[in-house]
Predicted model as a PDB file, atoms N, CA, C, CB and O in Angstrom, pLDDT in the B-factor column:
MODEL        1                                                                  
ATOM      1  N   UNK A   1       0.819  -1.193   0.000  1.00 64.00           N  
ATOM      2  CA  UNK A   1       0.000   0.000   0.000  1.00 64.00           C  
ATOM      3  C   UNK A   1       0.868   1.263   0.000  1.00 64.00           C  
ATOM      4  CB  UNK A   1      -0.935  -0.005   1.206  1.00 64.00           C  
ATOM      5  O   UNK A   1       0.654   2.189  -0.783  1.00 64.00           O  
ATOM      6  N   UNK A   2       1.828   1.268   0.881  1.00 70.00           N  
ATOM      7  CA  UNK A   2       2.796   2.760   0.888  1.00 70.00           C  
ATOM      8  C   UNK A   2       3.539   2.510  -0.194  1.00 70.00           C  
ATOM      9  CB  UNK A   2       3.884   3.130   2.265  1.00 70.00           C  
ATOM     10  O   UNK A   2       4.066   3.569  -0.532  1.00 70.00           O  
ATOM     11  N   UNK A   3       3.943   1.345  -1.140  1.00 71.00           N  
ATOM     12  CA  UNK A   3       4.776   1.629  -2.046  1.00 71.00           C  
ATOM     13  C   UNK A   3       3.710   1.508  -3.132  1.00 71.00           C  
ATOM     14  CB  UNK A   3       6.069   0.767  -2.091  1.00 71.00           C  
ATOM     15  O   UNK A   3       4.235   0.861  -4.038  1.00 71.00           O  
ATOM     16  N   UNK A   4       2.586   1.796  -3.430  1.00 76.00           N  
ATOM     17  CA  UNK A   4       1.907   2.149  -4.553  1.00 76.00           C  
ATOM     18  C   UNK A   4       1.839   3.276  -4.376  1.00 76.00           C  
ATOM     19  CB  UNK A   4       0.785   1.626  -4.855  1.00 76.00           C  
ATOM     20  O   UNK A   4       2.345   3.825  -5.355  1.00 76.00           O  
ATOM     21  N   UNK A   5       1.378   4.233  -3.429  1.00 87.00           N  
ATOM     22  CA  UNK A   5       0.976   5.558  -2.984  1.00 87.00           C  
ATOM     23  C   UNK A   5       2.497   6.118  -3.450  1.00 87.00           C  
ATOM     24  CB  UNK A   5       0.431   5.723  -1.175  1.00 87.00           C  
ATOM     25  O   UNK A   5       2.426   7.155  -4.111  1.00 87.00           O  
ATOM     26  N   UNK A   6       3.763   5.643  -3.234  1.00 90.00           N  
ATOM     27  CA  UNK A   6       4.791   6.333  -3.561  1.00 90.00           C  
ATOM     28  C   UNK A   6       5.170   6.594  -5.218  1.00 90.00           C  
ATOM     29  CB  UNK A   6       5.785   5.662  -2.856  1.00 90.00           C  
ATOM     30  O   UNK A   6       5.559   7.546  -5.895  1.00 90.00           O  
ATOM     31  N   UNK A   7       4.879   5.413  -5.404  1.00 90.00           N  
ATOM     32  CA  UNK A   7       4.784   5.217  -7.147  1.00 90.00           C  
ATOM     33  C   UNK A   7       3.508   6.466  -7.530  1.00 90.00           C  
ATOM     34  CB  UNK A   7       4.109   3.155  -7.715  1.00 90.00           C  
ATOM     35  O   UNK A   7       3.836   7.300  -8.375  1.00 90.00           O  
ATOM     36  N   UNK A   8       2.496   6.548  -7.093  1.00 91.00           N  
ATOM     37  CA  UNK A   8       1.618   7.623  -7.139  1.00 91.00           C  
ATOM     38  C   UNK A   8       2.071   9.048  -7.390  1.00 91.00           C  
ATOM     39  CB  UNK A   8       0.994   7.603  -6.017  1.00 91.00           C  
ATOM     40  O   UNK A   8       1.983   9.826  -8.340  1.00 91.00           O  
ATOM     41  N   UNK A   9       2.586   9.087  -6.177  1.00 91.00           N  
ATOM     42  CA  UNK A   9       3.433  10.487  -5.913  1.00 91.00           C  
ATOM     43  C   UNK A   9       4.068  10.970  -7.063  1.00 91.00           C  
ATOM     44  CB  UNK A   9       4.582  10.356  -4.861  1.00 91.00           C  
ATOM     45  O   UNK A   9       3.976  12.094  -7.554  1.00 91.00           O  
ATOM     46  N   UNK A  10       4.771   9.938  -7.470  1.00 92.00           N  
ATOM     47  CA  UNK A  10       6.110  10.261  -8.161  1.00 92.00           C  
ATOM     48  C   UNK A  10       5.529  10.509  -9.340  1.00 92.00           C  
ATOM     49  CB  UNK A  10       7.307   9.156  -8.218  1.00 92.00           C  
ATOM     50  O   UNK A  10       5.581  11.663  -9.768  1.00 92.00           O  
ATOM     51  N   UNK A  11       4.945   9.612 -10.006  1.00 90.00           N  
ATOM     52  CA  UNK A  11       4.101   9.765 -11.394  1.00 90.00           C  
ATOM     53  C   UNK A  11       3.556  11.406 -11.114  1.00 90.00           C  
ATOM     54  CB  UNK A  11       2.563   8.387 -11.576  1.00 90.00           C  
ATOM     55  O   UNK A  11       3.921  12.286 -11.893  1.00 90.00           O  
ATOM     56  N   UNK A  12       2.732  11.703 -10.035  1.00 91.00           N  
ATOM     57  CA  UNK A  12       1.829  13.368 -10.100  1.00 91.00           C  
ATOM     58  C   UNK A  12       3.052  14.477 -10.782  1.00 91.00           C  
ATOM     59  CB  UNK A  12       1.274  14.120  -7.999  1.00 91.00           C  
ATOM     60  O   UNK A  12       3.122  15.062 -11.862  1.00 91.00           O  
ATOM     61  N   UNK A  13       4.229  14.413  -9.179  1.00 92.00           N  
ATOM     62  CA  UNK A  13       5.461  14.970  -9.485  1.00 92.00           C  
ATOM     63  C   UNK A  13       5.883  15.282 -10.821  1.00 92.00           C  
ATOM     64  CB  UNK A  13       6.310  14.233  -9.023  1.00 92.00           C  
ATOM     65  O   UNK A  13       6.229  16.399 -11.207  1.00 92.00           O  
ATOM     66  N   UNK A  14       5.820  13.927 -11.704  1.00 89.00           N  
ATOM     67  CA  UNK A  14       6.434  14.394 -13.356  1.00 89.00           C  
ATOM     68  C   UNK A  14       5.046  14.983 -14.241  1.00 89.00           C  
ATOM     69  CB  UNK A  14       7.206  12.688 -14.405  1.00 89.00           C  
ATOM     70  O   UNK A  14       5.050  15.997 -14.939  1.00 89.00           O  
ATOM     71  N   UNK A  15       3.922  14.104 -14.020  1.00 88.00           N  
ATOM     72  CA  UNK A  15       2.613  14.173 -15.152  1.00 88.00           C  
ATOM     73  C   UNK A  15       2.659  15.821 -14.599  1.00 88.00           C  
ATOM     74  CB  UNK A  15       0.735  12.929 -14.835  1.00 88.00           C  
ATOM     75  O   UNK A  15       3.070  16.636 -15.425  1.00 88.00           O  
ATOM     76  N   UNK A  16       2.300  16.278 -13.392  1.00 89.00           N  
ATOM     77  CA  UNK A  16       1.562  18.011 -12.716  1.00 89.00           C  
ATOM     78  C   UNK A  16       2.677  18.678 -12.394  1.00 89.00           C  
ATOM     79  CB  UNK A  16       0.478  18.057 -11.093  1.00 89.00           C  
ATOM     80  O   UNK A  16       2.327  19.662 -11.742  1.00 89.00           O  
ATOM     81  N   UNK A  17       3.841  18.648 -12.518  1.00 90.00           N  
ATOM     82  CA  UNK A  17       4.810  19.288 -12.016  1.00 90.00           C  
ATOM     83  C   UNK A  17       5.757  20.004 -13.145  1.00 90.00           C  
ATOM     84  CB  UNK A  17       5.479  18.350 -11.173  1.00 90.00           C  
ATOM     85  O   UNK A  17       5.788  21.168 -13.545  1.00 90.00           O  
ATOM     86  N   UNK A  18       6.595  18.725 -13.533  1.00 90.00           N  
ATOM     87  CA  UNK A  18       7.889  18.579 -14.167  1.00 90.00           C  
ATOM     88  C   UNK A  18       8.017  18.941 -15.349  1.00 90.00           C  
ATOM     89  CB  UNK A  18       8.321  17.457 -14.171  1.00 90.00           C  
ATOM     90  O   UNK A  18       8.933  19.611 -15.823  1.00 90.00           O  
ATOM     91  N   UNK A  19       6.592  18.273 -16.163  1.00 88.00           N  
ATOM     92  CA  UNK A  19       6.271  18.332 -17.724  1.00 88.00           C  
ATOM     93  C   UNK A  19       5.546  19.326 -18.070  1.00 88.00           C  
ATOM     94  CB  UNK A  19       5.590  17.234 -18.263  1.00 88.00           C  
ATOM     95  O   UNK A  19       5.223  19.445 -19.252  1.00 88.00           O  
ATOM     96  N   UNK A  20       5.045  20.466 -16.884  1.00 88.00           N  
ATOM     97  CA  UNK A  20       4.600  21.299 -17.806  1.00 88.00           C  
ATOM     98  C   UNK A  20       5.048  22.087 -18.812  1.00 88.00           C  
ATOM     99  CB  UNK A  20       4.170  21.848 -17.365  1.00 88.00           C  
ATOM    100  O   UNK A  20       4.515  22.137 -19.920  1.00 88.00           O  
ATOM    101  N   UNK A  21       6.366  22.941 -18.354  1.00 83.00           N  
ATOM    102  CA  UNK A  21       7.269  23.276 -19.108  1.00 83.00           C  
ATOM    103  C   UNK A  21       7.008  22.611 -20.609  1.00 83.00           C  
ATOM    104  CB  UNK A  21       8.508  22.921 -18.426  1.00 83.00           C  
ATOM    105  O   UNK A  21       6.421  23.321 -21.426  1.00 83.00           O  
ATOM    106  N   UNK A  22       7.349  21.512 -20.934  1.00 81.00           N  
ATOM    107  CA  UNK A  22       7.326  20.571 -21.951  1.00 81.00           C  
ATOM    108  C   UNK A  22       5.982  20.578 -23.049  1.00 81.00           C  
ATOM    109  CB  UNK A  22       7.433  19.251 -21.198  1.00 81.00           C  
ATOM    110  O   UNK A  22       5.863  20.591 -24.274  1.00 81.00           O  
ATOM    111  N   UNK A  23       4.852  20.557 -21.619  1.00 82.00           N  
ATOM    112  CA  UNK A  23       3.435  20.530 -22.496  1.00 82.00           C  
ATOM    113  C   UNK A  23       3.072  22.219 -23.405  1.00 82.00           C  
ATOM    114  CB  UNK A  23       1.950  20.168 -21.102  1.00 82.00           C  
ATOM    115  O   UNK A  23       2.455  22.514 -24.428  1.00 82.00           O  
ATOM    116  N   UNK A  24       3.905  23.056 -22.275  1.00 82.00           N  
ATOM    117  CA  UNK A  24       3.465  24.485 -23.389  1.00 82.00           C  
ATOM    118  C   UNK A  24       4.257  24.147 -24.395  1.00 82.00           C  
ATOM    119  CB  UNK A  24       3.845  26.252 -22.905  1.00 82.00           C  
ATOM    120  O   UNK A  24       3.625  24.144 -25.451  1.00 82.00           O  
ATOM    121  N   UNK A  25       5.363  23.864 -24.516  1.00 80.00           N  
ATOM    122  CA  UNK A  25       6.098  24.157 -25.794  1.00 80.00           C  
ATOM    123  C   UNK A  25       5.363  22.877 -27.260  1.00 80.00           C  
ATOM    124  CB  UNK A  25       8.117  23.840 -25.305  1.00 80.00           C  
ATOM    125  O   UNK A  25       5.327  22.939 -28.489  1.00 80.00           O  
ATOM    126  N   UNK A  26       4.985  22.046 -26.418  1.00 79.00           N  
ATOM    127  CA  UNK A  26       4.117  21.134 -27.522  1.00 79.00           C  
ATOM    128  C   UNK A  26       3.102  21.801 -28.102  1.00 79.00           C  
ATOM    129  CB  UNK A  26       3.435  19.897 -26.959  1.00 79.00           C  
ATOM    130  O   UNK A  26       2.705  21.828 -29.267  1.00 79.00           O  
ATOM    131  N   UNK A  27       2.551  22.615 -26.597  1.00 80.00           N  
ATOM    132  CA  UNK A  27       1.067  23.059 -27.857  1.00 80.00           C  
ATOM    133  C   UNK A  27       1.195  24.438 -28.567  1.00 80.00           C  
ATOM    134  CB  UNK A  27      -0.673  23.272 -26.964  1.00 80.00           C  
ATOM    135  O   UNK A  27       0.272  24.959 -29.193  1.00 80.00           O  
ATOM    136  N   UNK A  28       2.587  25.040 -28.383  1.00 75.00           N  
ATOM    137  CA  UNK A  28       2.885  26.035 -29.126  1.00 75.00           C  
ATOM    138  C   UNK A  28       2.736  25.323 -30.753  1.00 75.00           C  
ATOM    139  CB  UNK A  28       4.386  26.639 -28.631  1.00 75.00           C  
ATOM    140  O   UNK A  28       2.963  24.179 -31.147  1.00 75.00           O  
ATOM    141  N   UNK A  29       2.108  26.925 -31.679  1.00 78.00           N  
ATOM    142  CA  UNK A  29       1.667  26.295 -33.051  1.00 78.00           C  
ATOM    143  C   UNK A  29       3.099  26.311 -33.948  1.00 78.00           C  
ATOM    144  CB  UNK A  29       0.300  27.303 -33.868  1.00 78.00           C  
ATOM    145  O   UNK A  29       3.217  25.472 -34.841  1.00 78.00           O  
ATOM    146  N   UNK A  30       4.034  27.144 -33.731  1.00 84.00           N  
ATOM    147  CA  UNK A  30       5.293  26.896 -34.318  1.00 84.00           C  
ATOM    148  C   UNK A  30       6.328  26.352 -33.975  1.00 84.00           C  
ATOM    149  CB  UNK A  30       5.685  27.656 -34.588  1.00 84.00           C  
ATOM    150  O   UNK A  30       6.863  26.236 -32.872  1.00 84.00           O  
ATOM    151  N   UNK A  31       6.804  25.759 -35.726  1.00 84.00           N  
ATOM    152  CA  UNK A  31       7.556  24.670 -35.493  1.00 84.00           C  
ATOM    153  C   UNK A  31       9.230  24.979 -35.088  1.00 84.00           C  
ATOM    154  CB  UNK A  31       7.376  23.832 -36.777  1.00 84.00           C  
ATOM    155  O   UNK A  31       9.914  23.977 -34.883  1.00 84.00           O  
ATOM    156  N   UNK A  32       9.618  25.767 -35.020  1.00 85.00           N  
ATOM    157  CA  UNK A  32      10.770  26.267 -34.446  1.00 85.00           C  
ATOM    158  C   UNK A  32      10.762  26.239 -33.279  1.00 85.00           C  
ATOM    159  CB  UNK A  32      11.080  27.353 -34.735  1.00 85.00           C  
ATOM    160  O   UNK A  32      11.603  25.498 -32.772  1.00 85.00           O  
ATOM    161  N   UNK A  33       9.701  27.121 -32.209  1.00 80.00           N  
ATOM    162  CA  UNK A  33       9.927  27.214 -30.373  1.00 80.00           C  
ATOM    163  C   UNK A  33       9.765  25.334 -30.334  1.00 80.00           C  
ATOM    164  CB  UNK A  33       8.129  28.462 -29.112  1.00 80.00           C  
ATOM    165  O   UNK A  33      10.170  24.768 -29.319  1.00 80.00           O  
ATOM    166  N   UNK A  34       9.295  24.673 -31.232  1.00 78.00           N  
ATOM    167  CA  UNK A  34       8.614  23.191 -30.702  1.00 78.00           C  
ATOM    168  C   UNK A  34      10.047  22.987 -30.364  1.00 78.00           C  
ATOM    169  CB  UNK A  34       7.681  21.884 -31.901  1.00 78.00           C  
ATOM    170  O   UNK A  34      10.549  23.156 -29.253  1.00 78.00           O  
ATOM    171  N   UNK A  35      10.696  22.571 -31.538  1.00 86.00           N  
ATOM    172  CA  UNK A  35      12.203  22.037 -31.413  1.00 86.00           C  
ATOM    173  C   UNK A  35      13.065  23.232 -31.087  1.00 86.00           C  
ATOM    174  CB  UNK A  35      12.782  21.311 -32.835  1.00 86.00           C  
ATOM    175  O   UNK A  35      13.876  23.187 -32.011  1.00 86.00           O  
ATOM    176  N   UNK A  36      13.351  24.142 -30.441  1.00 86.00           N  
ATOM    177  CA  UNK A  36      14.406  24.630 -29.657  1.00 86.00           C  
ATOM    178  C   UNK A  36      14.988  23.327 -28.916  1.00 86.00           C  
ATOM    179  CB  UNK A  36      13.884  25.801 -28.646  1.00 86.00           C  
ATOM    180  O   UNK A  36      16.141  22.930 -29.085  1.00 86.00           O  
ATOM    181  N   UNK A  37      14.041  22.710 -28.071  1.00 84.00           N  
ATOM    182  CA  UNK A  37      15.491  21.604 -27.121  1.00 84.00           C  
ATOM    183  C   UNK A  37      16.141  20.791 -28.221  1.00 84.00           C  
ATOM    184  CB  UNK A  37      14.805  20.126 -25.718  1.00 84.00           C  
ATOM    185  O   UNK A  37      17.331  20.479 -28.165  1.00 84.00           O  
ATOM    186  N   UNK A  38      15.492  20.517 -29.034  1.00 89.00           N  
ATOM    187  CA  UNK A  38      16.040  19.245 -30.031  1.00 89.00           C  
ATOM    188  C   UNK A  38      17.287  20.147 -30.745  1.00 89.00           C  
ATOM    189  CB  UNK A  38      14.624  18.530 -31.424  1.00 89.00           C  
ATOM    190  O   UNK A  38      18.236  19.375 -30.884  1.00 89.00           O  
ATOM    191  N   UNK A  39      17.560  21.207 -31.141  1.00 94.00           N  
ATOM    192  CA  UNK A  39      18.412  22.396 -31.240  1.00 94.00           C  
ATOM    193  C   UNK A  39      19.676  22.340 -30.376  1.00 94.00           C  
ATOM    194  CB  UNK A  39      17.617  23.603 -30.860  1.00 94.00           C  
ATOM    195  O   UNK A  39      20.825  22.013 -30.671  1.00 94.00           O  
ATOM    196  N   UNK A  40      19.176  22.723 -29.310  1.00 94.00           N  
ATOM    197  CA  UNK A  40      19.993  22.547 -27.991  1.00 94.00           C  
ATOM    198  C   UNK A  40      21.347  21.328 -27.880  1.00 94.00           C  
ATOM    199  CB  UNK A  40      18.799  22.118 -26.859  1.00 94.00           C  
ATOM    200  O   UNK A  40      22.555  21.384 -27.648  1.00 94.00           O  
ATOM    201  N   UNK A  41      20.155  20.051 -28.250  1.00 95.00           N  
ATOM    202  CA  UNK A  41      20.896  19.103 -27.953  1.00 95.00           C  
ATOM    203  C   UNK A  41      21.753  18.817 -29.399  1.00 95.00           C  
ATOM    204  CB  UNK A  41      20.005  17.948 -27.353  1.00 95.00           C  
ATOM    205  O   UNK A  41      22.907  18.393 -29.343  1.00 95.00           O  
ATOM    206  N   UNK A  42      21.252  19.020 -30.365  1.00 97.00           N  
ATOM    207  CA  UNK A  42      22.581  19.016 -31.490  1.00 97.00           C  
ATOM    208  C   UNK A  42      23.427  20.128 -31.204  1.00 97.00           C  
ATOM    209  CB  UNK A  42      22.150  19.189 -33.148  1.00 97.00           C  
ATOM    210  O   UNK A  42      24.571  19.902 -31.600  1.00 97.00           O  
ATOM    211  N   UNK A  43      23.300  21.205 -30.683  1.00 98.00           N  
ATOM    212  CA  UNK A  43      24.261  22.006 -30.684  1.00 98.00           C  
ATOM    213  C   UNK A  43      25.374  21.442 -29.735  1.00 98.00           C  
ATOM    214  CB  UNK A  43      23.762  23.297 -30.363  1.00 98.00           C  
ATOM    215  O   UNK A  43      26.561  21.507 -30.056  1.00 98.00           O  
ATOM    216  N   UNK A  44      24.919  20.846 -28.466  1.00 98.00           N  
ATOM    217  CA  UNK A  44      25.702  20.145 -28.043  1.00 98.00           C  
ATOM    218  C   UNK A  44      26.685  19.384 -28.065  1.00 98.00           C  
ATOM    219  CB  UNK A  44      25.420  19.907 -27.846  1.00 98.00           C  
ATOM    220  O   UNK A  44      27.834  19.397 -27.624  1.00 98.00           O  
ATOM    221  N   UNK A  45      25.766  18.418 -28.910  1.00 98.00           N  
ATOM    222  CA  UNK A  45      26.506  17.058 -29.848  1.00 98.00           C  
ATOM    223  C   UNK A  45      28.006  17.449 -30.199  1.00 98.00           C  
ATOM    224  CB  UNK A  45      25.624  16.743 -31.549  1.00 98.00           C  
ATOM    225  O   UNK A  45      29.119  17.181 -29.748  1.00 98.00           O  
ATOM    226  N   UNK A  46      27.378  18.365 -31.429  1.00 98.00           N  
ATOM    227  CA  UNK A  46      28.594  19.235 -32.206  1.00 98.00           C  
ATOM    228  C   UNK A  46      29.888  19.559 -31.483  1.00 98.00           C  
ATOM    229  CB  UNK A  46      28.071  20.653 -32.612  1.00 98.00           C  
ATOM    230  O   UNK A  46      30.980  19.075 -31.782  1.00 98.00           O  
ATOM    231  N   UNK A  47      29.627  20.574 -30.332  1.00 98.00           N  
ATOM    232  CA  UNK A  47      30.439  21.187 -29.346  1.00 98.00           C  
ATOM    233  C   UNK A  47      31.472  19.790 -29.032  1.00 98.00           C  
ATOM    234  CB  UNK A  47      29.427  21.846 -27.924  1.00 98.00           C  
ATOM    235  O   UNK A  47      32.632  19.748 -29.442  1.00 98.00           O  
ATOM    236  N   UNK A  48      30.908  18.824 -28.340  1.00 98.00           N  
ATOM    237  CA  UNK A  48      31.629  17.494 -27.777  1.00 98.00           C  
ATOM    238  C   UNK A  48      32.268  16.839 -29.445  1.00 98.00           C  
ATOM    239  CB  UNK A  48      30.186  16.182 -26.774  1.00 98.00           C  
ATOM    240  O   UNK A  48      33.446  16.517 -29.604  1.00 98.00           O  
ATOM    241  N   UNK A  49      31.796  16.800 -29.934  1.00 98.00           N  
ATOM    242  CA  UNK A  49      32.169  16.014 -31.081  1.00 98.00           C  
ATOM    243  C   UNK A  49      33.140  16.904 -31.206  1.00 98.00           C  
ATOM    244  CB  UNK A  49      31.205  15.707 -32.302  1.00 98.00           C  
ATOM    245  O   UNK A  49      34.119  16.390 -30.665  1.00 98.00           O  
ATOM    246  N   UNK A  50      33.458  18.079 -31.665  1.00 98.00           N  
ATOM    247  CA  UNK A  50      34.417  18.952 -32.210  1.00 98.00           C  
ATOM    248  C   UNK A  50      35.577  18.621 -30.752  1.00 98.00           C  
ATOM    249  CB  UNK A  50      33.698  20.809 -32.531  1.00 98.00           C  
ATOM    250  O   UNK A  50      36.653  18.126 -31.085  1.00 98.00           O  
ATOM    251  N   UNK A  51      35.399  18.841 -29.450  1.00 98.00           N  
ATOM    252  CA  UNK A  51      36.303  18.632 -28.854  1.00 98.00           C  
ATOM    253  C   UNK A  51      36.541  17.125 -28.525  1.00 98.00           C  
ATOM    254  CB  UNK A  51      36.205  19.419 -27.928  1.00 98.00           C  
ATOM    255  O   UNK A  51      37.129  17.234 -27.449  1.00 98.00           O  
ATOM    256  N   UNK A  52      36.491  16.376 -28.666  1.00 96.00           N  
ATOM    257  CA  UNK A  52      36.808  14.874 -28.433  1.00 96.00           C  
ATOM    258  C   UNK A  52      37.730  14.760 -29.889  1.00 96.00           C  
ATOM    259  CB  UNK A  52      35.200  13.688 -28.299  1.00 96.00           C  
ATOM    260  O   UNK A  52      38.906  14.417 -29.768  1.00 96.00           O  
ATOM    261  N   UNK A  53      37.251  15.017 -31.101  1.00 96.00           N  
ATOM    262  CA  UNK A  53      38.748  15.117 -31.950  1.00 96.00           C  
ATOM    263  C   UNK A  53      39.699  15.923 -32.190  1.00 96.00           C  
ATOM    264  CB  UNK A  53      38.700  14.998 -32.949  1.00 96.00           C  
ATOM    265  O   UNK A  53      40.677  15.673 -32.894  1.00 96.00           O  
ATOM    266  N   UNK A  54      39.418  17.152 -31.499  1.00 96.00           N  
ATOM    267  CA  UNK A  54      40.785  17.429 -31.371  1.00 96.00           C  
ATOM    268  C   UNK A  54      41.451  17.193 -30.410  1.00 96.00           C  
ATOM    269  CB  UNK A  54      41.029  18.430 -31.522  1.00 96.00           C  
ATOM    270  O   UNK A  54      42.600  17.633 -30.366  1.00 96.00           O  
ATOM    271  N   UNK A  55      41.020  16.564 -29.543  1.00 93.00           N  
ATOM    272  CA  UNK A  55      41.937  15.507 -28.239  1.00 93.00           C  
ATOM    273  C   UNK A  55      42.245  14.479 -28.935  1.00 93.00           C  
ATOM    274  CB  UNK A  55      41.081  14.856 -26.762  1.00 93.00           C  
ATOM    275  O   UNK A  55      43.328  14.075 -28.513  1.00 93.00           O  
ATOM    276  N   UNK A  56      41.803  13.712 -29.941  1.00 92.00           N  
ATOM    277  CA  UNK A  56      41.920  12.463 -30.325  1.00 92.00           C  
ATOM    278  C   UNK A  56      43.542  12.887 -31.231  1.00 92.00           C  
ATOM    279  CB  UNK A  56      40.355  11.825 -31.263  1.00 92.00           C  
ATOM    280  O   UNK A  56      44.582  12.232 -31.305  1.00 92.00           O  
ATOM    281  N   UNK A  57      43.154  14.342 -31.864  1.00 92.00           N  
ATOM    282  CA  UNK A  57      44.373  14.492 -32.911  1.00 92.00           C  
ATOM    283  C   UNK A  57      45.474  14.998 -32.148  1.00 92.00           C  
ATOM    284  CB  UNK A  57      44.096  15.517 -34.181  1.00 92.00           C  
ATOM    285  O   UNK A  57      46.496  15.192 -32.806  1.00 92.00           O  
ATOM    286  N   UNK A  58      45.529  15.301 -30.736  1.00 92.00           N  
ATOM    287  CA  UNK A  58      46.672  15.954 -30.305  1.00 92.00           C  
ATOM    288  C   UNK A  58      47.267  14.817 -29.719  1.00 92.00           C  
ATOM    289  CB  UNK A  58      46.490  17.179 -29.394  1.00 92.00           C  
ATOM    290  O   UNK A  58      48.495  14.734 -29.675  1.00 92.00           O  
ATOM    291  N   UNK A  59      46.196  13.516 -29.051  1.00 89.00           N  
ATOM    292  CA  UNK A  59      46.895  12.565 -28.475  1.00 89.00           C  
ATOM    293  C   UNK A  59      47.630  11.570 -29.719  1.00 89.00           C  
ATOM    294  CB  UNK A  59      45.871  11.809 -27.478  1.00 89.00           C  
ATOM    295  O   UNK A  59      48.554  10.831 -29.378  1.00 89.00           O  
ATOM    296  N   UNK A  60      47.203  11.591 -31.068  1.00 87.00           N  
ATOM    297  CA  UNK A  60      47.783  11.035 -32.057  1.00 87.00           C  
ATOM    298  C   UNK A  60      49.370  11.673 -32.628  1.00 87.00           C  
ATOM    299  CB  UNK A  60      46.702  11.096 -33.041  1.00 87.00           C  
ATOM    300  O   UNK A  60      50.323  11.010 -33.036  1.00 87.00           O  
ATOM    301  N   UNK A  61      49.272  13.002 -32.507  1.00 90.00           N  
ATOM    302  CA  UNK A  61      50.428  13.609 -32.636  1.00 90.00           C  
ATOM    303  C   UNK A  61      51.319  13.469 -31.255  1.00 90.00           C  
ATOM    304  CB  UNK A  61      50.125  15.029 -33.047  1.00 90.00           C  
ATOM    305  O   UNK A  61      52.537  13.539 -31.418  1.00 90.00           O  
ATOM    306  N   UNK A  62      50.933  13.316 -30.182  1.00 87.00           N  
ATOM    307  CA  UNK A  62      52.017  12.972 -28.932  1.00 87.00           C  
ATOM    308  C   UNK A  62      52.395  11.271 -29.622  1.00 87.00           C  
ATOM    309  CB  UNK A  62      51.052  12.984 -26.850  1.00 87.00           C  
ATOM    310  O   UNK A  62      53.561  10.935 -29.828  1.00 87.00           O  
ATOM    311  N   UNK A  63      51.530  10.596 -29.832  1.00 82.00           N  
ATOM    312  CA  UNK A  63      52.405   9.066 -30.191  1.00 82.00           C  
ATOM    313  C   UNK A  63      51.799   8.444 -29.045  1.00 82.00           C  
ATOM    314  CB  UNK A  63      54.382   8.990 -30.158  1.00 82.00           C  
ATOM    315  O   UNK A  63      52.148   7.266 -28.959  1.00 82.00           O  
ATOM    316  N   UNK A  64      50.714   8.956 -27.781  1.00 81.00           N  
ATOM    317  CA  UNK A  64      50.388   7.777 -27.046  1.00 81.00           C  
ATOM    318  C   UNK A  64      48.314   7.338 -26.730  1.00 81.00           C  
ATOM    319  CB  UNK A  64      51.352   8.172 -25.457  1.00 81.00           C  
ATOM    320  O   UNK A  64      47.512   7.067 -25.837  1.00 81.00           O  
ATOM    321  N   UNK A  65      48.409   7.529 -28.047  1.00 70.00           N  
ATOM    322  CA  UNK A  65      47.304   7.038 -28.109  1.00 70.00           C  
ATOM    323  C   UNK A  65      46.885   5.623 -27.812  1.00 70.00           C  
ATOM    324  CB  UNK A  65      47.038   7.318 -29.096  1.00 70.00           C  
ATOM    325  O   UNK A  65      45.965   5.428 -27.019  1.00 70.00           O  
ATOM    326  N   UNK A  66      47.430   4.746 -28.331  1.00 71.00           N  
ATOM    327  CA  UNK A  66      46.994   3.256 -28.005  1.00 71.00           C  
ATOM    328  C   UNK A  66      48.289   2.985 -27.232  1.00 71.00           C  
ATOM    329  CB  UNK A  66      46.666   2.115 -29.431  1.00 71.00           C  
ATOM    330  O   UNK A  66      49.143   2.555 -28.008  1.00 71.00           O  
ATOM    331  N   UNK A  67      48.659   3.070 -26.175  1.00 66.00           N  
ATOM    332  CA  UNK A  67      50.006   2.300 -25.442  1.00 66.00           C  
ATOM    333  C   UNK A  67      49.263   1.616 -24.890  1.00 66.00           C  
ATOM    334  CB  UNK A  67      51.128   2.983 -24.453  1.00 66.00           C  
ATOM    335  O   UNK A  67      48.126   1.873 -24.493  1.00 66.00           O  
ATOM    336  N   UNK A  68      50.254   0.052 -24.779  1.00 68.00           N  
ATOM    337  CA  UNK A  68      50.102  -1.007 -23.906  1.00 68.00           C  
ATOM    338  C   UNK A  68      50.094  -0.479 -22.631  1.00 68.00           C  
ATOM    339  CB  UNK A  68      51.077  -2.004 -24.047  1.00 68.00           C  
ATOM    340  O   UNK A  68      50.603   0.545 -22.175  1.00 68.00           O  
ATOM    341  N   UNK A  69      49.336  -1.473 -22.067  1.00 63.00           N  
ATOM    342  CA  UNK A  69      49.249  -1.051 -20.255  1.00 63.00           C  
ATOM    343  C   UNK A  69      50.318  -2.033 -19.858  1.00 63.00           C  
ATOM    344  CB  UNK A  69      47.488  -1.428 -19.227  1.00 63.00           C  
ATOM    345  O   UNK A  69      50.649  -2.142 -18.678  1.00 63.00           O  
TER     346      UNK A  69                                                      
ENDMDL                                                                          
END                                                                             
């Protein structure tokens, strides 16, 4: 019984709480504010992607990229 009521809780917390944020931007009618996060997160992507190879190319130019342990 207290661990359904908690499962309860938690579900209100995200469905009445968490997601509203989320639900305006769904029922906004344009398609640009919709995907701003989806934006966000490629811009991201990019950012990490761009720095993970140029770590990859500086550790290739030091020579210790793959050393034995």
């Amino acid at each position: 019984m207290i661990a359904n009521n908690i499962f309860r809780i938690i579900g209100e917390l995200f469905t009445e709480g968490l997601f509203i944020p989320f639900d305006l931007i769904r029922s906004d009618e344009n398609w640009w504010t919709s995907n701003i996060i989806n934006f966000l997160f490629i811009g991201v992507f990019f950012v990490l992607l761009g720095y993970w190879m140029k770590e990859s190319v500086r550790f290739k130019k030091e020579g210790t990229e793959d050393l034995p342990k």
